[in-house]
TORKEGU-79446 format. One record per residue (C-alpha): chain; x, y, z; residue in one letter; residue number from 1. Coordinates in steps of 0.001 Angstrom, whole numbers. Example, Ala and Ser with C-alpha at 12.3 -4.5 7.8 and 13.67 -1.06 7.14 Angstrom:
<rs>
+-------+---------+---------+---------+-----+-----+
: chain :       u :       v :       w : res :   n :
+-------+---------+---------+---------+-----+-----+
:     A :   12300 :   -4500 :    7800 :   A :   1 :
:     A :   13670 :   -1060 :    7140 :   S :   2 :
+-------+---------+---------+---------+-----+-----+
</rs>
This chain:
<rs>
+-------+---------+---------+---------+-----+-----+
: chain :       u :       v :       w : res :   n :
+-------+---------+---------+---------+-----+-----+
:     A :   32836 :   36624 :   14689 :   X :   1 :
:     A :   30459 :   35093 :   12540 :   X :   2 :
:     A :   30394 :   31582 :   13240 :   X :   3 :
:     A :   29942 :   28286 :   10582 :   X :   4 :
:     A :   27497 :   25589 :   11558 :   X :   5 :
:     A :   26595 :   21907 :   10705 :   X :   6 :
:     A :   23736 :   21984 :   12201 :   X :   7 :
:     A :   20362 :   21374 :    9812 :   X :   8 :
:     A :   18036 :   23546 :    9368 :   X :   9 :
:     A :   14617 :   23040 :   11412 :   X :  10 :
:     A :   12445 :   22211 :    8095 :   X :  11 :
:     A :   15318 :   19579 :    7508 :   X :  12 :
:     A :   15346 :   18680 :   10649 :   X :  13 :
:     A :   11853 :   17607 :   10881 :   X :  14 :
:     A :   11122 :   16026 :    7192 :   X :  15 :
:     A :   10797 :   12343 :    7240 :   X :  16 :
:     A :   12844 :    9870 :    6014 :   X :  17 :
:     A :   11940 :    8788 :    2187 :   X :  18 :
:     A :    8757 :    6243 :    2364 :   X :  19 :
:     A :   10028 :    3843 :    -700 :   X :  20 :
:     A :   10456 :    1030 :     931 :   X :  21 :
:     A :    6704 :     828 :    2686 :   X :  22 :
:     A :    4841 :     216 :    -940 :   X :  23 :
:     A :    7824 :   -2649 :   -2052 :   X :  24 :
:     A :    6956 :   -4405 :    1312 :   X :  25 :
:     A :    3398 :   -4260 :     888 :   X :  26 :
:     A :    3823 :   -5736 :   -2359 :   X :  27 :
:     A :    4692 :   -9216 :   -1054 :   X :  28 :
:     A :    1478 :  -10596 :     230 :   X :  29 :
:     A :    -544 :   -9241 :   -2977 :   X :  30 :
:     A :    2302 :  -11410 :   -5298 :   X :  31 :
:     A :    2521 :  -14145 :   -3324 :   X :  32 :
:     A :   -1161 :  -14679 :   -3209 :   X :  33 :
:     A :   -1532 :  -13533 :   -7043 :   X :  34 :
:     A :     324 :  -15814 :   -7957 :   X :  35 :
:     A :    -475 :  -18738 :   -5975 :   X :  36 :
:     A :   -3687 :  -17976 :   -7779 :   X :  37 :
:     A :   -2198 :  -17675 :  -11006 :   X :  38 :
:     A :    -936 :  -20769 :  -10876 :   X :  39 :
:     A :   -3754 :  -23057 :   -9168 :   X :  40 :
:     A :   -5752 :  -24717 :  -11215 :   X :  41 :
:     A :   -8617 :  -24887 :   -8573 :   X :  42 :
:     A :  -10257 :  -21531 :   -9014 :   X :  43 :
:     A :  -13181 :  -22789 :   -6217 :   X :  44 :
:     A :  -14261 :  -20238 :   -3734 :   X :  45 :
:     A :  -13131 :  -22144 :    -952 :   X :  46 :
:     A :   -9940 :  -21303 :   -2665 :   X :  47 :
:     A :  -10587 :  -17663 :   -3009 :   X :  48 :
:     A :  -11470 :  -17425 :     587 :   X :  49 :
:     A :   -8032 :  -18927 :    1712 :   X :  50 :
:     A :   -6435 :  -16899 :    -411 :   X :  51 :
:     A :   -8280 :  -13530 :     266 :   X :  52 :
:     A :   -7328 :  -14780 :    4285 :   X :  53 :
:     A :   -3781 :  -14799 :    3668 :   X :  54 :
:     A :   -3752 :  -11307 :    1574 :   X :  55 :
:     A :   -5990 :   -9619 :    3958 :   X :  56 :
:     A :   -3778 :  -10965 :    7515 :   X :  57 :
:     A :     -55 :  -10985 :    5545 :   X :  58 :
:     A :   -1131 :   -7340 :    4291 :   X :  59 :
:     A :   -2092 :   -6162 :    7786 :   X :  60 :
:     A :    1059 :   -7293 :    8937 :   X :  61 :
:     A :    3227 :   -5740 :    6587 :   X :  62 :
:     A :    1567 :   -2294 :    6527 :   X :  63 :
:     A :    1562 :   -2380 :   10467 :   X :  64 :
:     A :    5298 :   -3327 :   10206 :   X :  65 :
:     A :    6431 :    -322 :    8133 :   X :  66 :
:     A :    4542 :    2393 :   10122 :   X :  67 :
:     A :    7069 :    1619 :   12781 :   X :  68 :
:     A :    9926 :    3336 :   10980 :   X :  69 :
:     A :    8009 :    5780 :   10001 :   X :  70 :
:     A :    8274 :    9397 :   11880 :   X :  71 :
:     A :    4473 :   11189 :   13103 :   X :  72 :
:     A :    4786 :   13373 :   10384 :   X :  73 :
:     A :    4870 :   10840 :    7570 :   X :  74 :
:     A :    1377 :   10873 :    5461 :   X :  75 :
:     A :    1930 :    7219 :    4656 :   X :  76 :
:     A :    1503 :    6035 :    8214 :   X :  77 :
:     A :   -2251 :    7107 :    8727 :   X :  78 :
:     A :   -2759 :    5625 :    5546 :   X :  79 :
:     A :    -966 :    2069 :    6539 :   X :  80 :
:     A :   -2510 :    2515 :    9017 :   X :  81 :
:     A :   -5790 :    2336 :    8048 :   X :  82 :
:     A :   -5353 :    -241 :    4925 :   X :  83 :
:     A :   -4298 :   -2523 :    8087 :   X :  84 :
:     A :   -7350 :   -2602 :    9624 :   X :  85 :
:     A :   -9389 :   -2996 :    6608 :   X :  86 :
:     A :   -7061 :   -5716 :    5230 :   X :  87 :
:     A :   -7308 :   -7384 :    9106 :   X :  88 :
:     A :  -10978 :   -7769 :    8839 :   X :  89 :
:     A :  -11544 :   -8978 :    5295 :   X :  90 :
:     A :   -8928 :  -11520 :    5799 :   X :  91 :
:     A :  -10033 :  -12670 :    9238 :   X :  92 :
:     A :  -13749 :  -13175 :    8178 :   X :  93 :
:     A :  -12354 :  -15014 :    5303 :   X :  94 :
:     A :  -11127 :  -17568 :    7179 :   X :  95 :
:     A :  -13976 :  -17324 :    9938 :   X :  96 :
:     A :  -16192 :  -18205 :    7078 :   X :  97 :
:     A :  -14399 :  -21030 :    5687 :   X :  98 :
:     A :  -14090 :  -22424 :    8628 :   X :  99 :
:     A :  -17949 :  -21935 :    9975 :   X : 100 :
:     A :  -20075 :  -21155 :    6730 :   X : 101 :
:     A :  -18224 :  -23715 :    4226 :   X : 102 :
:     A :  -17108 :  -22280 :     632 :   X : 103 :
:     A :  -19864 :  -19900 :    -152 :   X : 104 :
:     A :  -19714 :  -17701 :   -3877 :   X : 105 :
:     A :  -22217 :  -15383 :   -1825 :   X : 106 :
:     A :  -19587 :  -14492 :     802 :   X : 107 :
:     A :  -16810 :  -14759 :    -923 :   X : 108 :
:     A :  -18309 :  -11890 :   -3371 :   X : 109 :
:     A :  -19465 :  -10185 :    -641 :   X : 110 :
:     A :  -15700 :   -9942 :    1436 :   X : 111 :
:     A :  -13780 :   -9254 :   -1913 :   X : 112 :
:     A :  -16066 :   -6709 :   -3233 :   X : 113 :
:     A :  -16055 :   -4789 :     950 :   X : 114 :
:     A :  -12528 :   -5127 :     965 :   X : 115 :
:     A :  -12098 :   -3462 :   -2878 :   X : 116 :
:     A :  -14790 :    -579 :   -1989 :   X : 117 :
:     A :  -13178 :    -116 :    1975 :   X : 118 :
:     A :   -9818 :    -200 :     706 :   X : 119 :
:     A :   -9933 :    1651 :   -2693 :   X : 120 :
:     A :  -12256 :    4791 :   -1180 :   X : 121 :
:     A :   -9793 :    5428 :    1188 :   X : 122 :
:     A :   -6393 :    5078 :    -669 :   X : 123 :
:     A :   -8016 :    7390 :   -3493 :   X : 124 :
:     A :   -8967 :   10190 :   -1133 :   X : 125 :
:     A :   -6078 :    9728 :     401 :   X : 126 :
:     A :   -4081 :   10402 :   -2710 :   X : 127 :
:     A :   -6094 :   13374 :   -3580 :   X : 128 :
:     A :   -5689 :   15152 :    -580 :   X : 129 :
:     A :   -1938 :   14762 :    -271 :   X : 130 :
:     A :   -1530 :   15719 :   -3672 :   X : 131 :
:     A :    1624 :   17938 :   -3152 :   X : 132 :
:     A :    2046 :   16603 :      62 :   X : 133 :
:     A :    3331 :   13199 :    -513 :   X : 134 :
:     A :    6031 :   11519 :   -3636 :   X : 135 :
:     A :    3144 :    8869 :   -3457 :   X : 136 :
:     A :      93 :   10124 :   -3671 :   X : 137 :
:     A :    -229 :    9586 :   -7856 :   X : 138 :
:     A :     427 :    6210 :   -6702 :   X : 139 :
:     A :   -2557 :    6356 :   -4217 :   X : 140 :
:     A :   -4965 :    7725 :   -6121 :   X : 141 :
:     A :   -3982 :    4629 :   -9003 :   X : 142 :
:     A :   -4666 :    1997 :   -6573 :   X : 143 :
:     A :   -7186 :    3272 :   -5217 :   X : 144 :
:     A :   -9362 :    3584 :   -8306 :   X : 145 :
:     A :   -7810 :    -128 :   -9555 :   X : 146 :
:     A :   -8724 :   -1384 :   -6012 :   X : 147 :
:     A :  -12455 :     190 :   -6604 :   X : 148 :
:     A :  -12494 :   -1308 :  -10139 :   X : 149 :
:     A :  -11906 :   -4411 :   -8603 :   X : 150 :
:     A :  -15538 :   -4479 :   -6659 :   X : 151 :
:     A :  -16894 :   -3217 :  -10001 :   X : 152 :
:     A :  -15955 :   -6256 :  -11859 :   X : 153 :
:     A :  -16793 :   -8701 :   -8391 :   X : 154 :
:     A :  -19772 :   -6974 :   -8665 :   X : 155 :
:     A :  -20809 :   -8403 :  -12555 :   X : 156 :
:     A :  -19313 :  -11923 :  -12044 :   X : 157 :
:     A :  -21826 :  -14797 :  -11143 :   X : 158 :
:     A :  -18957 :  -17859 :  -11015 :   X : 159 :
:     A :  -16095 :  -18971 :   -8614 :   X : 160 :
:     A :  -13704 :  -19222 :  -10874 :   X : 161 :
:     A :  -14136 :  -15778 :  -12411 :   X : 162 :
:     A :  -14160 :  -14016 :   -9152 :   X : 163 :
:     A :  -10587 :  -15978 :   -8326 :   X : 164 :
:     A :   -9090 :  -15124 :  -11214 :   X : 165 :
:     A :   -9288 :  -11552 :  -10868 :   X : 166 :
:     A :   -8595 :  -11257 :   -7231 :   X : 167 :
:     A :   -5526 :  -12898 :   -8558 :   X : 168 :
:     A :   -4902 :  -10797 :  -11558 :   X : 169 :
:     A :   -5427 :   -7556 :   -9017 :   X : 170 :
:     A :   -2666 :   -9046 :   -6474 :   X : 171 :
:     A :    -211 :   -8967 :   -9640 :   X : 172 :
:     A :    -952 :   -6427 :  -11035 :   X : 173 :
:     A :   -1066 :   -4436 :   -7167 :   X : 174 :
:     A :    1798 :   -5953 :   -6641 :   X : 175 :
:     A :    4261 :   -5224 :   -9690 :   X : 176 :
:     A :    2866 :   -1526 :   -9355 :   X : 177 :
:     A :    3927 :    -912 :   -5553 :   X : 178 :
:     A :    7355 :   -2422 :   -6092 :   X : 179 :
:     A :    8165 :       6 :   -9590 :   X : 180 :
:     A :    6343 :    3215 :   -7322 :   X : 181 :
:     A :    9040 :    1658 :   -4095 :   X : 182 :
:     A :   11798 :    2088 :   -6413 :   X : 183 :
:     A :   10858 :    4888 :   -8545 :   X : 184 :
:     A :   10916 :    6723 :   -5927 :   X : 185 :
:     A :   14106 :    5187 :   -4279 :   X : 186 :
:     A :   15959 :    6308 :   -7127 :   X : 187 :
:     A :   14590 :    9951 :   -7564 :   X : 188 :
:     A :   15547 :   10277 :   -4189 :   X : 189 :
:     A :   18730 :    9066 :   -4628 :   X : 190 :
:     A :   19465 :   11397 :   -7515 :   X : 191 :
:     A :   17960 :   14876 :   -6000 :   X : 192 :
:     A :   20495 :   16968 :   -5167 :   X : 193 :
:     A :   21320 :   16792 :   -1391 :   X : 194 :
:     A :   20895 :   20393 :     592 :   X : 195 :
:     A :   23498 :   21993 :    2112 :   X : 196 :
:     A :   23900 :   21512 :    5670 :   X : 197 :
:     A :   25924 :   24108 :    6605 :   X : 198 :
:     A :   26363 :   28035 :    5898 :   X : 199 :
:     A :   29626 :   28969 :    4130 :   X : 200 :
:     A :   30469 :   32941 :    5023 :   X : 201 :
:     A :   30774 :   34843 :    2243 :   X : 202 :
:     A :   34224 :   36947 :     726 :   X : 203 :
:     A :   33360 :   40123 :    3161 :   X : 204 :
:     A :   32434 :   38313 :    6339 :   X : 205 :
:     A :   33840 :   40354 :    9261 :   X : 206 :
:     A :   33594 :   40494 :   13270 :   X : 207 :
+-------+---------+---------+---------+-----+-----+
</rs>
């Protein structure tokens, strides 16, 4: 006889689950610190430092935090993956230096531009090579060329308060655009048709 199953098919099988929560999580450092900035009026680099120490260790966190429901064949999770350890080390030198070298412009400068340049190279390759491959790599390949405009313009600015304002103005602005990509893509995935899961046997189906 032929037989009916409920079983999914192996390519369903093995496709991960839908990333859009990962990019609405990692927006939550880069707001909170954005706008702590925002509204400061304090724009020192001792400031900047603190702040670029919380982003950098509460972004780590976070992106470590939503590999772990990810499945081995998600492309988000090497990425995460490696934005953690980036963000990890520009934060922890951040406070390292405020804490040993005092509120330096010089250093400050130089961890906000490494972190932009680090950070932005490797989201915007990764978004070009997953083109196709991944409902977020257009979104990649944005932040990764706003996150290497951001050492562009750390690059030209010669003042404290300057260089605080827009590592604020990039943690809103990161921010705002991970949580619309989180839920952009939460709702296209909740409107695409679902596949069928199982075979119905058509009018002539015999033993």
């Amino acid at each position: 006889m032929g037989a009916m199953t409920d079983a999914p098919s192996p390519a369903a099988a093995a496709a991960p689950r839908s990333p859009w929560l990962a990019p609405v999580l990692r927006a939550v450092p880069a707001v909170v610190v954005g706008l702590a900035i925002t509204f400061t009026a304090d724009h020192s680099a001792q400031l900047g430092l603190v702040m670029l120490g919380i982003f950098g260790i509460g972004s780590a966190l976070v992106l470590l935090g939503t590999t772990m429901g990810m499945s081995a064949g998600e492309p988000l999770r090497g990425l995460h993956r490696g934005l953690a350890i980036i963000a990890a080390l520009a934060g922890t030198l951040s406070i390292l230096s405020v804490a040993t070298l005092g509120a330096a412009l010089p250093v400050l400068l130089l961890l906000v531009g490494g972190y932009a340049v680090l950070a932005g190279a490797l989201e915007l390759v990764w978004g070009i090579r997953h083109r196709g491959r991944s409902a977020l790599a257009r979104d990649g390949v944005i932040v990764g060329a706003g996150t290497l405009a951001l050492a562009v313009v750390v690059a030209l600015v010669a003042d404290p308060v300057s260089a605080v304002g827009f590592l604020g103005a990039y943690g809103v602005v990161l921010g705002v655009f991970l949580i619309i990509a989180g839920l952009s893509l939460r709702f296209a995935t909740a409107s695409a048709p679902a596949a069928p899961t199982s075979a119905s046997p058509s009018n002539g189906a015999t033993a």
